[in-house]
N, C-alpha and C positions, 0 to 999 in steps of 0.2 A: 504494500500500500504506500502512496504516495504521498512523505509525511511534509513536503517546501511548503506545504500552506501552515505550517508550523512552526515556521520563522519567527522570532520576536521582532516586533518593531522598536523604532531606536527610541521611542517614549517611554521601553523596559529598559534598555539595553540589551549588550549581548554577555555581560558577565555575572558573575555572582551578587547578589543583592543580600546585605542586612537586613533584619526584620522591620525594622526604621526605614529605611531606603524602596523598601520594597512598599510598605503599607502607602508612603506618602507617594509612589508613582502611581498605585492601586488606585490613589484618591482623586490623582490626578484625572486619572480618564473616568471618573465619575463612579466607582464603586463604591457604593453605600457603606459598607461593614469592612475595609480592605484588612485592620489587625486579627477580627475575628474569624473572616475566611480564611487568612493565614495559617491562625493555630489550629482553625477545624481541616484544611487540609493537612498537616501535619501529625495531626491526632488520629487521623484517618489511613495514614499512610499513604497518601499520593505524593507526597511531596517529601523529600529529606527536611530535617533541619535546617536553619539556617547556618551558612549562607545560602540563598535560593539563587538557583540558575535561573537566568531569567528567561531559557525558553520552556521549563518546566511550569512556572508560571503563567508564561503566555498559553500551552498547550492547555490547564485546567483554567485560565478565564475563557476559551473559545468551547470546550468541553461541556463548562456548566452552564454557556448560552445555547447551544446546541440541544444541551439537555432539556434547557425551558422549554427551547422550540420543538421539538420531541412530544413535550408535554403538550404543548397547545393542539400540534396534529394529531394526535392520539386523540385528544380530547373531542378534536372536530370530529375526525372520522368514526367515533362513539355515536358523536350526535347524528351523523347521517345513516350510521346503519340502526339507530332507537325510532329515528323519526318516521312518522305517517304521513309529513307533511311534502308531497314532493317542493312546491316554493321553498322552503327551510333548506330541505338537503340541495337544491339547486345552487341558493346565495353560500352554501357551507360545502360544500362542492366545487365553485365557483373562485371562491375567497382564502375563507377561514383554513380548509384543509391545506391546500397548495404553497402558502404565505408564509409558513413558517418552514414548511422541507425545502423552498427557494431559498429564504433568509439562511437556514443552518447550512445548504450546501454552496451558497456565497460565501459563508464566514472559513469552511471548513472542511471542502469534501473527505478528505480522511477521516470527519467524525462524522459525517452525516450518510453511513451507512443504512442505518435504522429506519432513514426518515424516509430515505428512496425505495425500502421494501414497504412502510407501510402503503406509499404509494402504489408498489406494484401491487402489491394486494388489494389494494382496493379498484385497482382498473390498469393490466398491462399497456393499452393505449393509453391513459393519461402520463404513464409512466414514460415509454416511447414520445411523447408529443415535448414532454418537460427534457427528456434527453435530447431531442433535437432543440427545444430552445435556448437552451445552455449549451449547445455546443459540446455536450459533455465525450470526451476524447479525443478533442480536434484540436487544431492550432488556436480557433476563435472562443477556445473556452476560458481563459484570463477575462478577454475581454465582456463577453457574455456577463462572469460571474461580477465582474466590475458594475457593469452597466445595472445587475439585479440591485447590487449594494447602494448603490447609487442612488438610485428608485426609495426603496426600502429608508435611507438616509434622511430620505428630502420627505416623504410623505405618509412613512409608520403613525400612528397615531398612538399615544398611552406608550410608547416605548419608553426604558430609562435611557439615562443619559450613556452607563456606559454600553449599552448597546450600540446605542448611535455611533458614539465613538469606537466602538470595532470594525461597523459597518466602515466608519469611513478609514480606519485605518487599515483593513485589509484591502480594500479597494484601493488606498494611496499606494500599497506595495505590489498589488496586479497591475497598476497601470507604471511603473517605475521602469 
């Protein structure tokens, strides 16, 4: 698996980060809890001790938005296969499901395995139509995934801040 979308950008760095150093970059790009994520990933075993590698970091902050977005699709695609209402599963079909396995294989196709089976499962042609629009294998798939973050950037609604800001800082490193 193809882990270069797991680069840190140079707002972690590329070296070892203190627990001090690391929280206040955390803070930087708008993470709510960056001390408390630290020692829960640590406590967890995802992460060594400090000093943190800052692409160890980088990989569990794209990881744990991936995961959100995981949960959102999951969520939708619950709702469409509970609903009687075909309008509902259309707008959720339409939207809600798709919106966040785009958003997570923008941020991260190495972690957005998950997102693009529940896709296929749920419809091998929607699965198919989202791999041709992404580009997914081709030369134009950078730019694709750029173009989706881009989108998603400018016009998410109810997003946090540091999502936005991944959105736009993995797309700053696709288009570099």
């Amino acid at each position: 698996m193809d882990k270069t979308d797991l680069i840190p950008p140079p707002e972690l760095g590329h070296d070892d980060l203190d627990a001090e150093s690391a929280a206040a970059r955390l803070a930087a790009l708008g993470h709510p809890r960056p001390a408390h994520w630290l020692n829960r990933l640590v406590e967890d075993g995802r992460i060594p001790p400090p000093p943190f590698p800052a692409a160890d970091l980088w990989r569990e902050l794209l990881r744990d938005e991936c995961d959100k977005l995981y949960n959102q699709a999951w969520c939708a695609l619950d709702q469409i296969r509970s609903s009687d209402d075909p309008d509902a599963v259309m707008m959720l079909a339409v939207d809600d499901f798709p919106s966040p396995i785009e958003q997570a294989y923008g941020l991260a196709p190495s972690l957005a395995g998950e997102h693009l089976a529940l896709l296929r499962e749920y419809r091998e042609e929607r699965y198919e139509a989202f791999a041709r629009e992404l580009a997914i294998g081709t030369d134009r798939e950078a730019a694709e995934r750029a173009d989706a973050l881009a989108f998603w950037e400018e016009n998410a609604e109810g997003i946090s801040d540091l999502r936005r800001n991944l959105f736009r800082l993995v797309r700053r490193q696709l288009t570099a």
